[in-house]
C-alpha positions as CSV (number, residue, x, y, z in Angstrom):
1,X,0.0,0.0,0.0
2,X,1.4,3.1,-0.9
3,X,-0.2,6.6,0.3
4,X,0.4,9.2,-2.8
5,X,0.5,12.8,-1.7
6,X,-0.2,11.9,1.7
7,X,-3.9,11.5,0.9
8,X,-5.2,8.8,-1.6
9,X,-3.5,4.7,-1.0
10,X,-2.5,2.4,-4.3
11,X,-2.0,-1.1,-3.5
12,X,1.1,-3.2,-5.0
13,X,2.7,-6.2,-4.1
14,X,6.5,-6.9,-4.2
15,X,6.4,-8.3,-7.2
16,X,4.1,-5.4,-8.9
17,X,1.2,-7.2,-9.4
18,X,-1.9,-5.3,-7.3
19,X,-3.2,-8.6,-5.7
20,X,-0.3,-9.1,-3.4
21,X,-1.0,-9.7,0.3
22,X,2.5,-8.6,1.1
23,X,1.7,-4.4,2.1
24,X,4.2,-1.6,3.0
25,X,3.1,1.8,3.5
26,X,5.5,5.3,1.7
27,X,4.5,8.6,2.2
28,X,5.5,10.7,-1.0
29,X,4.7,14.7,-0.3
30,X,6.6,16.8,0.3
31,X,4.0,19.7,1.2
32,X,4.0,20.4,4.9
33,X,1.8,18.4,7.1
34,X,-1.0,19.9,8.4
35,X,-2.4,19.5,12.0
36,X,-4.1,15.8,12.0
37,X,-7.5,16.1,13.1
38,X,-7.1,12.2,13.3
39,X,-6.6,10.5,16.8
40,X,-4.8,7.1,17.2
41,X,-3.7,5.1,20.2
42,X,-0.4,5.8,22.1
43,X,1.7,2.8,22.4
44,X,0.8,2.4,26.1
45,X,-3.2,3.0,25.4
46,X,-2.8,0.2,22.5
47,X,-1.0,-2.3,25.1
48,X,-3.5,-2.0,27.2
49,X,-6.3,-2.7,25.3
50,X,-4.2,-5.6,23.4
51,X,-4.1,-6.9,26.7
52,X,-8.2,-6.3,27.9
53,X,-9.0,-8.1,24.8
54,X,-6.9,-10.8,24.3
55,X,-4.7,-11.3,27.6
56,X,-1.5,-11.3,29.4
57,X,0.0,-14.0,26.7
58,X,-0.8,-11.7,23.7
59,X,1.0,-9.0,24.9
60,X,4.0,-10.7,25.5
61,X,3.7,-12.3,22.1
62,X,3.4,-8.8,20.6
63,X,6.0,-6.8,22.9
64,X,8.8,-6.9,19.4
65,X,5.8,-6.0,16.9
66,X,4.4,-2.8,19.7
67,X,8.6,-1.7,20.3
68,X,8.7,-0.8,16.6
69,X,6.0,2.1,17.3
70,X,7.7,5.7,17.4
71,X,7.7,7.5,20.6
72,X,4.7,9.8,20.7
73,X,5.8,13.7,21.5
74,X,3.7,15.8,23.7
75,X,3.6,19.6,24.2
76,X,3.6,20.5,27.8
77,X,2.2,23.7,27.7
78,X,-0.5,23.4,25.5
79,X,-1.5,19.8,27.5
80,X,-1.9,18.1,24.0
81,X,0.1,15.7,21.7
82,X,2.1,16.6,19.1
83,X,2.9,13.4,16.8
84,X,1.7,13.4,13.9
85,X,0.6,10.4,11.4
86,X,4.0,9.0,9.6
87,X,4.9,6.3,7.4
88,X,6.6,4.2,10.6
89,X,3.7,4.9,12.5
90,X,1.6,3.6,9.9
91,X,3.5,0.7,9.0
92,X,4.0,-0.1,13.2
93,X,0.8,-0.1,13.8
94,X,-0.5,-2.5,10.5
95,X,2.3,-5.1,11.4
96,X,0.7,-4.5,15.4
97,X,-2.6,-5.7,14.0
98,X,-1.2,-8.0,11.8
99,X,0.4,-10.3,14.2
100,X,-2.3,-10.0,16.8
101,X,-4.7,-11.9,14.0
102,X,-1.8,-14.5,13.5
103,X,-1.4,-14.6,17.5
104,X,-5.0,-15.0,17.9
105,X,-6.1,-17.2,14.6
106,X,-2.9,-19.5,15.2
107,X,-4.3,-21.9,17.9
108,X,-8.0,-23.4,18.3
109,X,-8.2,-22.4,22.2
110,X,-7.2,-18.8,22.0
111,X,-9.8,-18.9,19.0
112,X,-12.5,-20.0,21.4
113,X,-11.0,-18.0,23.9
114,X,-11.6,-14.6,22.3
115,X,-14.6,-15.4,19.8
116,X,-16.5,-18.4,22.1
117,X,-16.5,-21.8,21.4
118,X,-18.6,-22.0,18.7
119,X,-15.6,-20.0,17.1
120,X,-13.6,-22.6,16.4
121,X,-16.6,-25.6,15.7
122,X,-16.7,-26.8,12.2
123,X,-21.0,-25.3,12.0
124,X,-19.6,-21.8,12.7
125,X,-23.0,-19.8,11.8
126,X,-23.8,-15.7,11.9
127,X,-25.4,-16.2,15.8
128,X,-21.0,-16.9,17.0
129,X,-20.6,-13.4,15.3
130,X,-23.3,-11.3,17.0
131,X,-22.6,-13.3,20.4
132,X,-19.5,-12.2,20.4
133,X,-20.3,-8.5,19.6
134,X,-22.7,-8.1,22.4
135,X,-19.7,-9.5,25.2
136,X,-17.7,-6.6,23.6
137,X,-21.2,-4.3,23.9
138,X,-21.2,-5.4,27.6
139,X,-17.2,-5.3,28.3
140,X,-17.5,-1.9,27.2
């Protein structure tokens, strides 16, 4: 995936073609960047909800992918943060999501950990789905 002038993505594999499931992220403008009115998690708010929802194990799985994400930046006086959206972050934070679906999808019990059992039965059916969105609705 490639973002062209900061604002629109094309998608490309290694090997050019455009079906590719291998991804990167490049940020090509060289126009100032504006003030993001975009928020994302810090690296501490993202471990801590990779750890509400999927547990102790995850996180420690995920501590090489979550060490790549660039230090945020903050601006005392004003109280607010001043990072701003960049190719690294991007990239971090794809290959953070990436390897918590290969964490979680990789073994039958963590499956029917997260989703329920009826996750990882061979009948899965819509019902699994919508169970599992109302224990979010009710974590929440």
């Amino acid at each position: 995936m490639s973002l062209v002038s900061c604002g629109a993505f094309e998608s490309s594999s290694k090997n050019g073609s455009s079906s590719g499931l291998e991804s990167s992220f490049s940020c090509n403008s060289t126009e100032d960047l504006s003030e993001s009115g975009s928020f994302f998690l810090s690296k501490k708010q993202l471990s801590n909800t990779i750890e509400d929802l999927f547990g102790i194990g995850a996180l420690a799985q995920l501590n090489v992918a979550l060490s790549t994400l660039p230090s945020e930046s903050y601006d005392s006086d004003l109280r607010k943060r001043t990072s701003t959206i960049s190719n690294e972050k991007i990239q971090a934070y794809f290959n953070i999501a990436k390897d918590t679906a290969d964490y979680v999808v990789s073994n039958n019990a963590r499956i029917s950990n997260v989703f329920g059992s009826c996750a990882s039965s061979s009948s899965f059916t819509p019902t699994c789905t919508d169970d599992y969105i109302k224990t979010l609705e009710l974590n929440s």
